[in-house]
C-alpha positions, 0 to 999 in steps of 0.5 A: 629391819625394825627401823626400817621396818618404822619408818615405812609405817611412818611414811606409809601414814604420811603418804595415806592421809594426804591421799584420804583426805585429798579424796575428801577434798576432790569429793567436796568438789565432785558433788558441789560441782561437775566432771567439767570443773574436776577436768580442768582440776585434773589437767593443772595438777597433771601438767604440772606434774609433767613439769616437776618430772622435767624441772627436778632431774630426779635430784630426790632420787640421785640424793638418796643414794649418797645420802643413804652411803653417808648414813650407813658411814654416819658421816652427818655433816657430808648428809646436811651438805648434800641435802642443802645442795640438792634444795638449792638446785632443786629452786632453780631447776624448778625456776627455771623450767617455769619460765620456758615452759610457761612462755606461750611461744613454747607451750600454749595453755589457751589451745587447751582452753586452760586461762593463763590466770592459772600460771601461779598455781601452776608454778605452786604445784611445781616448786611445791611438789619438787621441794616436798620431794627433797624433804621426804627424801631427806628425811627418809634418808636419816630414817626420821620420818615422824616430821612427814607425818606431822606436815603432811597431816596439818596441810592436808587439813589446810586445803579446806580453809579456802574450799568450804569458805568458797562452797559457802560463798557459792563460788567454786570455779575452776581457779578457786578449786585448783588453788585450793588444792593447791595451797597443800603446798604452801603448808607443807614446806612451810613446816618441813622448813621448820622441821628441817631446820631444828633437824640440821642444827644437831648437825655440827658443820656448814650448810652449804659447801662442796657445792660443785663437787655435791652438784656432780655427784647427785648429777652423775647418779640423778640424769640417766634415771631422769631420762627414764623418769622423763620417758615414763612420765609421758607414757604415765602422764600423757593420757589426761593431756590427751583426753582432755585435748581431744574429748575436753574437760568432761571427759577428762574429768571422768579419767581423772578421778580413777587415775586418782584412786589408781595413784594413791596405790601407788604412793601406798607402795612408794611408801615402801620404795622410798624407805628401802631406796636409800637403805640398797644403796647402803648394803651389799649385793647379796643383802640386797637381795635379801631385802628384795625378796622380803620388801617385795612380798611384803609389798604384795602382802600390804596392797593387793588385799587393797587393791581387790577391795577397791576392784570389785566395789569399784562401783560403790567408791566412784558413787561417793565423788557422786553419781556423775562418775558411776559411768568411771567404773569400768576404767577404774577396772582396767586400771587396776588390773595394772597394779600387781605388776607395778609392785614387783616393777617398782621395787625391782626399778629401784634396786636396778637403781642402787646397783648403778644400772641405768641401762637397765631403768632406762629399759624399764622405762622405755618398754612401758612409754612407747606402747602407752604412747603409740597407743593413746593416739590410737585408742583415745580418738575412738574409744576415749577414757577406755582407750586410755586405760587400756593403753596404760595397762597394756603398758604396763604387761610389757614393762613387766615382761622387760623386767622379768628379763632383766631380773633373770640376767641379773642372775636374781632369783624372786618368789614369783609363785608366792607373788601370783598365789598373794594375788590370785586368793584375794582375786578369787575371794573377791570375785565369790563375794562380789555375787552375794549380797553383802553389799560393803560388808563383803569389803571387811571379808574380802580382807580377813579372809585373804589374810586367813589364807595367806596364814593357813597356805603359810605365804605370810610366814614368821619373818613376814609376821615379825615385820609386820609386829615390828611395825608398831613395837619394840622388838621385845614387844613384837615377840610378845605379841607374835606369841599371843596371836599365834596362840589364838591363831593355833586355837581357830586352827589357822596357823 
């Protein structure tokens, strides 16, 4: 678990300061511009993103499971075929979808407003984002995660080249915008290229081979999560789509920026999923199990205290994109209150996954999409942003409910009262301070006093602390520090 345990720090960094920064970017260009201009941002980057849904069938998910078998048998060269297979056919997919979808006779982006000047940074987002995808999960897969690090860092700064050089020069359209968030992308493969090439020279054997036979096998274990993972995007993705066609950019634009903070929680917990993905493939059912349990309140442990923060000063984090989007609040709001129940969904979709049960993702996906779906054309027309968050969230309660049955089918038994306790004290903790007058001070207590809780109730136990330690040292060090802090833990009486 130490590795493991490593790596999803490693990949936690990776996915957390893109997203910090990425806020950074988004809050340059709130403050010198408008909800207009973040609007049309909003509808490149989330279209875009339906096309990588379409254009990848999941061929970073369908991957990681082989790779993670090959890993577990240490059969290298079967990893370095696999992975470049899985690059090649991700480029032409990635084409390929481009060239239909951007025809204007199957899509046409001038009934959206939307200029087609912006084909190219739509095509960038696509192959970018599909590229990237294959590389965190090859890289997540061999339990060498330092290279995502590093790349994502360097890109994330590299964005601010082009963005302050057109603050300064006064120009900050729509287009300069979306190519300057844009150009993450450009950075990012260019260095995991890099990396990936010094990575596959230790590798002994060919690059390419096995081509077709590598191409059924990732197929074969990529199309039914693809199906899914088609029908989950229009119920997660539609919504700005339908915002923005029917109340316009502004709007939109209003939608946009707490469905961002929403998203980089979520890539807070897939640091956690696509570390553990492959690593369920590698074991047997009932350590699977095992690694279920303690991935999942592990899961709860690390983002809820997060999550309450950004709930109750929700106010306070919308004012930094500037005062035009304080009215935002009570959409960010609604969309939180979905989050406690994607962690346990997420986790479970991805062990569903690695037992081979598409049945059962498909379900997960579909008891999410229809009522999202149904729901945005009914809400939206009428109540706009509003309708929009509570169509996802509703959404989102009856996924759950669908996976508390297929979990119980499963014959799997999970700590849901541990679950509802690590989400219910720091709730309860947060609503209490929220009626003071810390102001952000309450932020820092919502969290330590969360932990003294979770400590004091013994939710956070010994193995959850070891996993924590372990984090950041050896194990040897781990045990060394776990003896201190019990110590002065045991000394405040609070362990």
């Amino acid at each position: 678990m130490s590795s493991i345990s490593k790596n999803i720090v490693v990949v936690f960094m990776a996915e957390l300061i893109p997203s910090i920064l990425s806020f950074v970017f988004i809050i340059f260009v709130s403050n010198f511009t408008g909800p207009e201009i973040v609007g049309i941002m909003g509808f490149i980057i989330t279209f875009s993103a339906l096309l990588v849904n379409i254009s990848s069938i999941e061929i970073h998910i369908g991957m990681k499971r082989h790779l993670g078998k090959s890993v577990s048998e240490k059969n290298w060269p079967d990893f370095k075929q696999v992975s470049s297979t899985s690059f090649l056919f991700t480029m032409l997919t990635s084409i390929v979808t481009l060239i239909i979808f951007l025809n204007p006779f199957v899509f046409n982006l001038y009934s959206f407003d939307i200029d087609y000047v912006f084909v190219g940074i739509i095509s960038l987002l696509v192959i970018g984002s599909n590229l990237h995808r294959i590389f965190i999960g090859i890289f997540t897969s061999a339990l060498k995660s330092s290279p995502l690090l590093l790349s994502s860092l360097f890109s994330s700064i590299l964005r601010f080249i082009p963005i302050a050089l057109f603050i300064y020069l006064n120009e900050l359209n729509a287009f300069n915008v979306s190519w300057s968030y844009s150009i993450f992308y450009v950075g990012i493969i260019a260095s995991l290229l890099l990396f990936s090439r010094d990575f596959f020279k230790q590798i002994k054997g060919k690059s390419i081979g096995n081509v077709i036979f590598n191409t059924k096998l990732i197929l074969k274990a990529s199309v039914p999560r693809w199906i899914s993972g088609i029908v989950g995007t229009l119920g997660a993705k539609l919504n700005l789509l339908v915002i923005f066609s029917i109340h316009g950019a502004s709007e939109s634009g209003l939608f946009f920026i707490p469905w961002s903070i929403l998203g980089v929680l979520i890539m807070l917990l897939s640091s956690i999923t696509q570390i553990v993905h492959p690593v369920f493939s590698g074991i047997k059912e009932s350590e699977q199990t095992i690694l279920l349990k303690r991935v999942t309140k592990f899961g709860y442990l690390t983002t809820i205290p997060i999550t309450v923060i950004v709930y109750f000063y929700s106010g306070t984090v919308l004012t930094i994109f500037s005062s035009d989007f304080v009215v935002a609040n009570e959409i960010l709001s609604i969309l939180l209150i979905s989050f406690p129940l994607l962690v346990l969904n997420d986790i479970v979709y991805y062990l569903f996954y690695a037992r081979g049960k598409y049945n059962y993702i498909f379900y997960i996906g579909i008891a999410a999409t229809i009522p999202r779906v149904i729901l945005y054309y009914l809400l939206v027309p009428e109540f706009g942003n509003i309708g929009a968050a509570w169509a996802f969230t509703t959404g989102t309660f009856i996924q759950t409910a669908m996976t508390l049955v297929l979990i119980k089918k499963s014959k799997i038994k999970l700590q849901y009262l541990d679950y509802l306790w690590l989400t219910l004290i720091p709730f309860v903790i947060g609503f209490a301070i929220s009626q003071t007058t810390l102001g952000i001070l309450g932020s820092i207590l919502i969290f330590i006093f969360s932990y003294v809780l979770f400590l004091k109730l013994k939710l956070l136990s010994d193995d959850d602390m070891d996993v924590f330690l372990q984090l950041f040292s050896s194990h040897e060090q781990s045990l060394e520090r776990k003896k201190k802090i019990v110590k002065i833990l045991k000394q405040y009486k609070i362990y």
